[in-house]
N, C-alpha and C positions, 0 to 999 in steps of 0.2 A: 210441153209444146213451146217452142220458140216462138217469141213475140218478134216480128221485124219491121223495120222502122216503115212501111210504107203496105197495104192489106194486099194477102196473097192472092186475092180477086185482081182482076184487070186494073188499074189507077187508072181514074179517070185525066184528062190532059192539064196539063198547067193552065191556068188561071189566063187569060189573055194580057200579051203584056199592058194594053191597058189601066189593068188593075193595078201594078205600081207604076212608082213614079219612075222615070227612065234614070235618072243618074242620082246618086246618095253620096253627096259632100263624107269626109270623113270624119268618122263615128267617133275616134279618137279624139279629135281635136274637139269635135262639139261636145262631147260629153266634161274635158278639160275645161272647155268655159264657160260651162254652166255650173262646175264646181266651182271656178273662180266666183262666178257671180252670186253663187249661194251665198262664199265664205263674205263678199264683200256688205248681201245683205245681213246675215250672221255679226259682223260685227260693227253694224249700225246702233250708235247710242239711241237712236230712236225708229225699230223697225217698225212704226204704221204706215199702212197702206199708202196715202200718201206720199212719202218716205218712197217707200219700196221701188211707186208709182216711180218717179223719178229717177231711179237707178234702172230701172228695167228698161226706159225708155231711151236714156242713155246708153245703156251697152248694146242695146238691140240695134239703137243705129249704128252704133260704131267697129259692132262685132259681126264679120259675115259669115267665121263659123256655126253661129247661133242662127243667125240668119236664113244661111242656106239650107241649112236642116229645116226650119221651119216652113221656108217657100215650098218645100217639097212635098207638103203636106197636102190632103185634099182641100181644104180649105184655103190653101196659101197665105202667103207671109203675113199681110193686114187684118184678113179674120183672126187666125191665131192668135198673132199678138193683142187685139183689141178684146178677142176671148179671157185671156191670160188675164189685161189688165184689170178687167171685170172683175174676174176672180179674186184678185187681189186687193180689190178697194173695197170688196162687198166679205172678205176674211173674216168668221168669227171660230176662233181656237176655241177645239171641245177635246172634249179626253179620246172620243172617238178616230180624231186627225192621226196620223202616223207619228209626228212628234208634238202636235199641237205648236205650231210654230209657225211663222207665214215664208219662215225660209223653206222650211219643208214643202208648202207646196208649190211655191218656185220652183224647188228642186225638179218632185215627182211632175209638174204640169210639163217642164219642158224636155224631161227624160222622155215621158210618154210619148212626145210628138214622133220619134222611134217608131213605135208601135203604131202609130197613124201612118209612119211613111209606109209603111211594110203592109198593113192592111187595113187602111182604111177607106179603099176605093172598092171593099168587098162587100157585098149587103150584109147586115148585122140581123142578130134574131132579134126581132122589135119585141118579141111578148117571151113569158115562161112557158107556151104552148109550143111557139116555135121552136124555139131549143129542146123538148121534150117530142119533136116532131124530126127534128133534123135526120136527113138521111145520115149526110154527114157526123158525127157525132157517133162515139161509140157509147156504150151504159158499161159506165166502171162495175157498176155491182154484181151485173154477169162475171167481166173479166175478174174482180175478184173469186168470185165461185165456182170460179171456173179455174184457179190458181196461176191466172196471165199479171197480176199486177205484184211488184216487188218493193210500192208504196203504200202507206195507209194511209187513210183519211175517215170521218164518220160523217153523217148526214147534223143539218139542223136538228135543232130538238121544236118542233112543231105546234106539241101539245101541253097541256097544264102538267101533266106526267111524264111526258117523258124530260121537260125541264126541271120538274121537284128532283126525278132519278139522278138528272145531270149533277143537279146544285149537292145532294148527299154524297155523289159520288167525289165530287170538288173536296167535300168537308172531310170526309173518310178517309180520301187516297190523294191527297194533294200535290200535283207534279205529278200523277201517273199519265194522264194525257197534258196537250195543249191548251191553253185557255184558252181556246178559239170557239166561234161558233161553229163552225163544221160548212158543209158544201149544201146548199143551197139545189143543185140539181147535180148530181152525179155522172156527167157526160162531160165529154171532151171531143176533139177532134184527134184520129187514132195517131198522127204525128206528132204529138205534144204527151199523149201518153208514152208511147214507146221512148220515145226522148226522156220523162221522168224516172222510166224503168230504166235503161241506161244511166243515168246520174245516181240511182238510190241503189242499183249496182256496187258502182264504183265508189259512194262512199262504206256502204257496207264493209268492202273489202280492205279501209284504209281507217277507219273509225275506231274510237277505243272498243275492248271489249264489254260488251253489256248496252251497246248504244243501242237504242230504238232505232227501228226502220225508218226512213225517209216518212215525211207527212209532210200531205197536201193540206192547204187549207181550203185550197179554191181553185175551182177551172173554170167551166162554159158559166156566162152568164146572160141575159137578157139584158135589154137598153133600158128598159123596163122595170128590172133590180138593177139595172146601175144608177138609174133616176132616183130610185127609194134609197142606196146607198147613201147618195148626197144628201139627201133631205135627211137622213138621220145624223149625218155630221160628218162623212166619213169623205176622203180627197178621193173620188169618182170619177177620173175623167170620162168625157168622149169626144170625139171615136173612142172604144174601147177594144184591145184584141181578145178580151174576155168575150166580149160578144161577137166574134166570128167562129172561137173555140180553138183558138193557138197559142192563149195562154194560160198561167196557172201561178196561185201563191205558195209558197213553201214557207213550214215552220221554220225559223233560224233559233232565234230567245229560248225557248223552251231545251234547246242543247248545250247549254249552257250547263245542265246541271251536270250533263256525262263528260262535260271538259269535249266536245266534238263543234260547237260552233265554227270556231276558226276553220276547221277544216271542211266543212259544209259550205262556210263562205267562199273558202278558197278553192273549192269543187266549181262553184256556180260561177265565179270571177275568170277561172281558165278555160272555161265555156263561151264566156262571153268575148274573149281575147279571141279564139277562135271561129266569131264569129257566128255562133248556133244560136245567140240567143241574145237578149235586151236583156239587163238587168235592171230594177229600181230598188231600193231601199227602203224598204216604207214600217223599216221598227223591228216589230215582231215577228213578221214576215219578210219576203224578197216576193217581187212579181217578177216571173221570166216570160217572157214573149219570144214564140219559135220565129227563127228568122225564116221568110219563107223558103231560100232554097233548101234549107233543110225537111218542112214541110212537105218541098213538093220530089225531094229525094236528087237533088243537084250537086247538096253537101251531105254526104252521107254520113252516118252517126253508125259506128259498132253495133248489129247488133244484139240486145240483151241476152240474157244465160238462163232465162226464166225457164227450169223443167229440164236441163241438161245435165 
C-alpha cells in the first residue's frame, strides 16, 4: 500500500489564514544571523548570562533579520525577546541540554521561533489525553503493523522491567539501537509521517550498505511533557510544533558508526533549502518541523514506495 503525503479520505480545508502570520522575512538570512550571533556568544571570554544578556540585547536591536522573524511570532517581538532573555539569565547547563552550553540555547530558542511562526497560532494538545485523543493524529504502531512506515523508532520503557531489559540490553549489544529514550506517545500528524517515510526512503537508497533504517526519536507531544521536558533539564521550548503534531526528532550521533551521518545531515539540510522543513541541531538528534504548505499539500513531497 502506498503511503501519500496528504489521507486518501476527503482533507479537511487549510487552516484559516489567520493561523499564520501573513508575511515570513527570509529564512535565509535570519537563520545566517543567528549563526553569526551564536558564533559571537561562542567566543565570549566570558559567556554568563549576564554577558550574553548584553549581546543579545544588542543584536536584537540592531539586527532586523532577527527581528522580523521574531515580530512574526504569535507573541510578537517584545514578549519573545523578554522570554529569551529570561531564559538566558535563569541558564543552568545539565548534561540533559543539547550541548550544555548557553550558546546552544540561543541557538535552538531562536531557530524554534520558525516553528512558532508556522504553528503557533494553532491550539496545542495541553494534556497526554489530548494527544492520545486527537482525531488528527495517526497511531504509528498500527501503520507499523500494518507495513506503512519505512522508519523505526521504540516506545519509552515505562516500567521497572522493561527498563532493567533496556539497561541489559545497552550492556549486551552496545550500539545495536540509539541511546535515546524512545517516543513518549506514538502519534503524529499523517503529513509529517509520510514526509519521514519519504526522507528514510531516500536515505535508504543512497546510505552505505548495512545502514539502519531511519529512526525517530520523537514526534506528537503534549504542553504537558514539554513543561516536564524542561523541568528535567532538557532546552523545551514553547510554542512547540511538537505539540500541534508537525514535528519529529531524528537520530543523527548514533550513524556515525555505519560512516552514514554526513549523509543523513545532508538528506535533511536539502530539505530544508527546499523549503519542507525547519531544521534545528540539538546534538544527537535534529528537530524537523513540517513547513505547513507542505502539511497542508501546497508543496508537494514525492510520494513514498512503501509496498511497491
Amino acid at each position: 500500500m502506498t503511503l501519500l503525503l496528504a489521507d486518501q479520505a476527503p482533507r479537511p480545508s487549510r487552516p484559516p489564514i489567520e493561523h499564520f502570520a501573513p508575511c515570513l522575512p527570509s529564512l535565509g538570512h535570519f537563520r545566517a544571523a543567528v549563526g553569526e550571533l551564536v558564533a559571537e556568544i561562542s567566543q565570549s571570554s566570558s559567556p554568563d548570562g549576564s554577558w550574553v544578556d548584553y549581546i543579545l540585547r544588542r543584536r536584537l536591536a540592531d539586527d532586523d533579520d532577527i527581528a522580523s522573524v521574531l515580530d512574526a511570532t504569535p507573541d510578537g517581538l517584545d514578549s519573545t525577546v523578554a522570554r529569551l532573555l529570561f531564559e538566558v539569565r535563569n541558564y543552568q547547563p545539565t548534561p540533559l541540554n543539547a550541548t550544555s552550553t548557553i550558546a546552544s540555547l540561543v541557538r535552538i530558542s531562536l531557530l524554534s521561533q520558525i516553528d512558532a511562526v508556522w504553528w503557533g497560532r494553532r491550539p496545542a494538545y495541553e494534556t497526554d489525553a489530548d494527544v492520545q485523543d486527537a482525531q488528527g493524529l495517526v497511531d504509528l504502531d498500527v501503520m507499523s503493523d500494518e507495513g506503512q512506515l519505512a522508519f523505526c523508532y521504540r516506545h519509552q520503557a515505562t516500567t521497572l522491567v522493561s527498563r532493567a531489559a533496556r539497561s541489559a540490553s545497552r550492556h549486551t549489544l552496545p550500539g545495536r539501537t540509539p541511546r535515546t529514550a524512545g517516543l513518549w506517545m506514538a502519534r503524529a500528524a499523517r503529513p509529517i509521517v509520510a514526509w519521514l517515510n519519504d526522507v528514510a526512503e531516500e536515505f535508504a537508497d543512497v546510505a552505505p550498505d548495512g545502514t539502519p533504517p531511519l529512526w525517530v526519536t520523537s514526534v506528537a507531544r503534549s504542553v504537558e511533557h514539554q513543561r516536564h521536558l524542561k523541568e528535567l533539564g532538557y532546552i523545551a521550548p514553547l510554542p512547540s510544533s511538537h505539540c500541534v503534531g508537525y514535528a519529529a526528532d531524528i537520530e543523527i550521533k548514533w550513524y556515525r558508526r555505519f560512516h552514514a551521518h554526513r549523509i543523513l545531515r545532508g538528506i535533511l539540510l536539502d530539505r530544508q533549502r527546499a523549503n519542507e522543513v525547519n531544521i534545528i541541531d540539538e546534538g544527537q538528534a535534529w528537530h524537523v518541523c513540517l513547513h505547513p504548505d507542505v502539511a497542508s499539500g501546497l508543496h508537494l513531497v514525492p510520494a513514498p514506495r512503501i509496498g511497491d
